[in-house]
DRENDO-1510 file (C-alpha; in Angstrom, 1 decimal, always signed):
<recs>
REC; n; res; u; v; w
REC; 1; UNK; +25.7; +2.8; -6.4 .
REC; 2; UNK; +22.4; +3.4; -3.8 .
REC; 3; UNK; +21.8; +0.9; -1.0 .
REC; 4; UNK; +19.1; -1.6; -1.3 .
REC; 5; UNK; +16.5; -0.3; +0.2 .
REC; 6; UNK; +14.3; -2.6; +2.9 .
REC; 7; UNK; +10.4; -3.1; +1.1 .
REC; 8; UNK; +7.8; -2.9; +3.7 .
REC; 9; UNK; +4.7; -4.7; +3.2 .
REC; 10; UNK; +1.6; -3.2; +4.2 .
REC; 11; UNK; -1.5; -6.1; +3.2 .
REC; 12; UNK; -5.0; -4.6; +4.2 .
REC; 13; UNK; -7.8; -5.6; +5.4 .
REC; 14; UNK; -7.9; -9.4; +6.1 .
REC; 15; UNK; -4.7; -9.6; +5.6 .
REC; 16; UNK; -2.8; -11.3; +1.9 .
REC; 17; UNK; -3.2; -14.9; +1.2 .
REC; 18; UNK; -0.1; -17.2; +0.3 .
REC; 19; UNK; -1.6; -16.8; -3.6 .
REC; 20; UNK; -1.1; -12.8; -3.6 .
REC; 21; UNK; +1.3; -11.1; -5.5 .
REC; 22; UNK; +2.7; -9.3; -2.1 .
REC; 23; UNK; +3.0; -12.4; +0.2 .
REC; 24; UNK; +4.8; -14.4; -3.2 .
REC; 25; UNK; +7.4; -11.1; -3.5 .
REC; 26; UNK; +8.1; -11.6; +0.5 .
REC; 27; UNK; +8.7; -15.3; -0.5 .
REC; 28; UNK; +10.8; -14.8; -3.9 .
REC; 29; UNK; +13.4; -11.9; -1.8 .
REC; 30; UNK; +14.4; -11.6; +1.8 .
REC; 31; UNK; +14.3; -7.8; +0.9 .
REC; 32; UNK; +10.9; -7.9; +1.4 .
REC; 33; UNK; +9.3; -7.7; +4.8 .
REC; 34; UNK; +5.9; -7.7; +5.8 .
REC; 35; UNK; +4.3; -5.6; +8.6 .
REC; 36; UNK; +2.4; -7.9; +10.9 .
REC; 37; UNK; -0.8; -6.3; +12.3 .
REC; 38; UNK; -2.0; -7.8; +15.2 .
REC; 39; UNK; -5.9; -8.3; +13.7 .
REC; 40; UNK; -6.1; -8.4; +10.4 .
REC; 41; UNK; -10.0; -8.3; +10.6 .
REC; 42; UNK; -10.4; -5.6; +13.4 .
REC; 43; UNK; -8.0; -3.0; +12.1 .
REC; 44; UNK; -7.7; +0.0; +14.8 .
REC; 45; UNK; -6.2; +2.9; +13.2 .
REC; 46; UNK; -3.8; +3.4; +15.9 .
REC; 47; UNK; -2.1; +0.0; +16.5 .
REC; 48; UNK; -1.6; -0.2; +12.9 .
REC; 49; UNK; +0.3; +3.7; +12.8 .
REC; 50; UNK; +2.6; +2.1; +15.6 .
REC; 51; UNK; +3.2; -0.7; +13.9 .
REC; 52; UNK; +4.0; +0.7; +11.1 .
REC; 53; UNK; +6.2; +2.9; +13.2 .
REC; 54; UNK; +7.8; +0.5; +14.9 .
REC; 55; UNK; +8.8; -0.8; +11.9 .
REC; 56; UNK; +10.2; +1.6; +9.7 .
REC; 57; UNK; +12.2; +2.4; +12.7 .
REC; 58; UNK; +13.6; -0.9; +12.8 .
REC; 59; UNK; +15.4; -1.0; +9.2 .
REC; 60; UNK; +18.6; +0.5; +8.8 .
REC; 61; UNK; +18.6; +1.7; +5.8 .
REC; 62; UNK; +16.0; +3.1; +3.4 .
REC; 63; UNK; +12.5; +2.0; +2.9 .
REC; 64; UNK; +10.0; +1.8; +0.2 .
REC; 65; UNK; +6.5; +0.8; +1.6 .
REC; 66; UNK; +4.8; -1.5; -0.6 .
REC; 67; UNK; +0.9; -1.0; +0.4 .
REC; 68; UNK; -2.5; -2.9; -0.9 .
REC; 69; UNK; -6.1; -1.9; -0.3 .
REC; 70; UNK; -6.1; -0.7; +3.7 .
REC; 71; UNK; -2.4; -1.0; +4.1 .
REC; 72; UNK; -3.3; +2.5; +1.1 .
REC; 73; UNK; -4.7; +4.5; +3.4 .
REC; 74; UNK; -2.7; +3.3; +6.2 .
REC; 75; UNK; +0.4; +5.2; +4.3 .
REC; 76; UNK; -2.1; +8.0; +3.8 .
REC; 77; UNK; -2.7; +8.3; +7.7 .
REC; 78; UNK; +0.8; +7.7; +8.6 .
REC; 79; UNK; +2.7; +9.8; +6.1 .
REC; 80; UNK; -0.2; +12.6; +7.6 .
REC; 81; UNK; +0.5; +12.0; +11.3 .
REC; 82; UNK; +4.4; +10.7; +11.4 .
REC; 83; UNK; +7.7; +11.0; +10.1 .
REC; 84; UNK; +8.3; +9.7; +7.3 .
REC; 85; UNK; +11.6; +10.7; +6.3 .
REC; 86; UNK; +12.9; +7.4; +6.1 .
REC; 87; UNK; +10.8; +6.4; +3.8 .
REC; 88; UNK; +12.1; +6.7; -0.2 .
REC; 89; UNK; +8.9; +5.5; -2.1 .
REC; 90; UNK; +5.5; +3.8; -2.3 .
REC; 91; UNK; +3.5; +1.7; -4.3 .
REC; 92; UNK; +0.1; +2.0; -3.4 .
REC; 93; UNK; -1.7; -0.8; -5.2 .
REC; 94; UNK; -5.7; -0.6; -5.2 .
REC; 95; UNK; -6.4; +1.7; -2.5 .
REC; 96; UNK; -10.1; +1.1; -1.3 .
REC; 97; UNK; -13.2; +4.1; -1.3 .
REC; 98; UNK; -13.6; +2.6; +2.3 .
REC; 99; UNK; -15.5; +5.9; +3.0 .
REC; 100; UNK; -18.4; +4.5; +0.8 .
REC; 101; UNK; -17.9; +1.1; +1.1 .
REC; 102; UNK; -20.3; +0.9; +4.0 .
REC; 103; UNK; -18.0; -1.7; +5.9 .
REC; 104; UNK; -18.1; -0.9; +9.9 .
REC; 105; UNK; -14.5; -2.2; +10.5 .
REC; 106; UNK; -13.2; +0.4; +8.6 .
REC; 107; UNK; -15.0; +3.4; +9.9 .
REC; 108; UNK; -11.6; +4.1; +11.5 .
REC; 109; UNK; -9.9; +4.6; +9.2 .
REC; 110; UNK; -12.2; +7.6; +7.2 .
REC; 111; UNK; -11.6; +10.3; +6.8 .
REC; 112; UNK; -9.0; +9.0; +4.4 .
REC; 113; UNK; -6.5; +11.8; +4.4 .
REC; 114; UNK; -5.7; +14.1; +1.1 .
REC; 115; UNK; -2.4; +15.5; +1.3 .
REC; 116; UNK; +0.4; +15.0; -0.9 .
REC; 117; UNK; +3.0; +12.4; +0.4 .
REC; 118; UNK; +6.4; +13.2; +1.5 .
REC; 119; UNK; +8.2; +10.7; -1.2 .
REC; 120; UNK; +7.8; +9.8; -4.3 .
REC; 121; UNK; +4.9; +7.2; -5.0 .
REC; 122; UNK; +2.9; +5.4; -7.7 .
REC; 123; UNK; -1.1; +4.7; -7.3 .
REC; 124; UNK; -2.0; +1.3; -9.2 .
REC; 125; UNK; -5.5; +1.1; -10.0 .
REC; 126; UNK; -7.9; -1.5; -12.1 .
REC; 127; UNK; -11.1; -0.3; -14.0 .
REC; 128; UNK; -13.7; -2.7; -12.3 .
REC; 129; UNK; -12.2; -2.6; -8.6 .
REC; 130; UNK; -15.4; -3.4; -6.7 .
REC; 131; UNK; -13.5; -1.5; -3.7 .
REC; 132; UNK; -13.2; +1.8; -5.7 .
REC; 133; UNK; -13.7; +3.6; -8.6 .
REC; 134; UNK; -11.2; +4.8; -11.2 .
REC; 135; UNK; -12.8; +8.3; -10.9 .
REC; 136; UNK; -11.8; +8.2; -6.8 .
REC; 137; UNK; -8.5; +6.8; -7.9 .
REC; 138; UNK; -7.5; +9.6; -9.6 .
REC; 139; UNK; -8.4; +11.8; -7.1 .
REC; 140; UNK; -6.4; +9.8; -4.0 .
REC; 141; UNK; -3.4; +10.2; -7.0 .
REC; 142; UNK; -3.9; +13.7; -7.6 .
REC; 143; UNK; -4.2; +14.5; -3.8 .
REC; 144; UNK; -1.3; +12.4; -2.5 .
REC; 145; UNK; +1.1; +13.5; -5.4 .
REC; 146; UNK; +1.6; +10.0; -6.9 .
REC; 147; UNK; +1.7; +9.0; -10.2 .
REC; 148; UNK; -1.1; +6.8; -11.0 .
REC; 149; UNK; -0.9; +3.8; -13.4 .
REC; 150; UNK; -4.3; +2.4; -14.7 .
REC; 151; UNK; -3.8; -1.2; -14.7 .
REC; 152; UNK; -6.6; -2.2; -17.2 .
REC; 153; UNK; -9.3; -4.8; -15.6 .
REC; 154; UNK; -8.3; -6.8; -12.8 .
REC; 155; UNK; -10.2; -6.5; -10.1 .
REC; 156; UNK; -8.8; -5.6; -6.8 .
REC; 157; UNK; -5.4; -6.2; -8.3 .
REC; 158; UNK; -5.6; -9.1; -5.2 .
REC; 159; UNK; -5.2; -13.3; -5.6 .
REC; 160; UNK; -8.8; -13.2; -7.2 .
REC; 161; UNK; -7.1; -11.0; -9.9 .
REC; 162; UNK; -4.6; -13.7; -11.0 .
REC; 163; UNK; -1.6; -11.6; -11.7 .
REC; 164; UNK; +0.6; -14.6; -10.2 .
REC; 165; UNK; +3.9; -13.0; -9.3 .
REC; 166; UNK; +2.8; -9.9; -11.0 .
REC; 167; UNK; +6.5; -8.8; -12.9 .
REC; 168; UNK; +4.6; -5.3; -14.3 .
REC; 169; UNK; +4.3; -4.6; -10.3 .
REC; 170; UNK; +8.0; -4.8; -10.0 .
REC; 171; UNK; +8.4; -3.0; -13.0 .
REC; 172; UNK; +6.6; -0.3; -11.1 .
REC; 173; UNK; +8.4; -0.6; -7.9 .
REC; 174; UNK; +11.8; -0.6; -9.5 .
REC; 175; UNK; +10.6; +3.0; -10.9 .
REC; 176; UNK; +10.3; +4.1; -7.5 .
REC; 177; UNK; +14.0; +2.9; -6.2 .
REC; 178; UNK; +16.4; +2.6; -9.1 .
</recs>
């Protein structure tokens, strides 16, 4: 029998409402545990690696990260920069192309690293995500050495997507921990 791991939540940019499928997993299962940044709006690349450090430091057992939009390529910078050995998994759901997005609070966070990840993950990406194209998808996929699962059309897989509780996301997750 394996230990439960502790599932990090990583929301991005603007943080995730009470109506998205993260924030309604943190409510349905104690297991779940979201990383509070301190500015949701005004991400700075570095408070949010210490953060994130800070709190995968703090669980005593294993940890699967479970990241959406920024909180993507915030696993992308840490898992570049930091250890990440306690880490067992991510599911990276609808990482943005902030590098072409044109957004200036972001700018921080490009160059979006490219290097495989030191655990096993899964990219989850729609067909008409405003934030990035399936083509880039599978390329952050490819490059980080996840598996990537095309979700059909549903946005930014975000509250405006209406996946509710979203059961085929913790289908996915399961994958990643079982």
């Amino acid at each position: 029998m394996t230990t439960q791991p502790i599932f990090l939540v990583l929301p991005g940019y603007e943080g995730s409402g009470p109506e998205h499928w993260q924030s309604r997993w943190e409510a349905a299962d104690p297991a779940f545990r979201r990383v509070e940044q301190a500015d949701w709006d005004r991400p700075v690349l570095s408070d949010w690696l210490d953060v994130l450090d800070e709190a995968v430091a703090a669980q005593p057992g294993p940890v699967v990260l479970v990241a959406h939009s920024l909180g993507c390529v915030l696993v992308a910078h840490w898992a570049a920069q930091r250890s990440a050995s306690a880490v067992a998994g991510a599911l990276l759901v609808a990482p943005p192309d902030i590098e072409r997005a044109g957004v200036a609070e972001l700018a921080g966070f490009c160059p979006i690293p490219l290097k495989p990840l030191p655990f096993p993950s899964i990219v989850v990406a729609s067909s008409d995500d405003p934030w990035c194209m399936p083509k880039r998808s599978q390329q952050f996929a490819a490059a980080w050495g996840a598996r990537l699962v095309e979700a059909g059309a549903y946005g930014h897989l975000n509250s405006a997507s209406g996946l509710g509780d979203w059961p085929a996301g913790r289908e996915l997750l399961a994958q990643l921990h079982d």
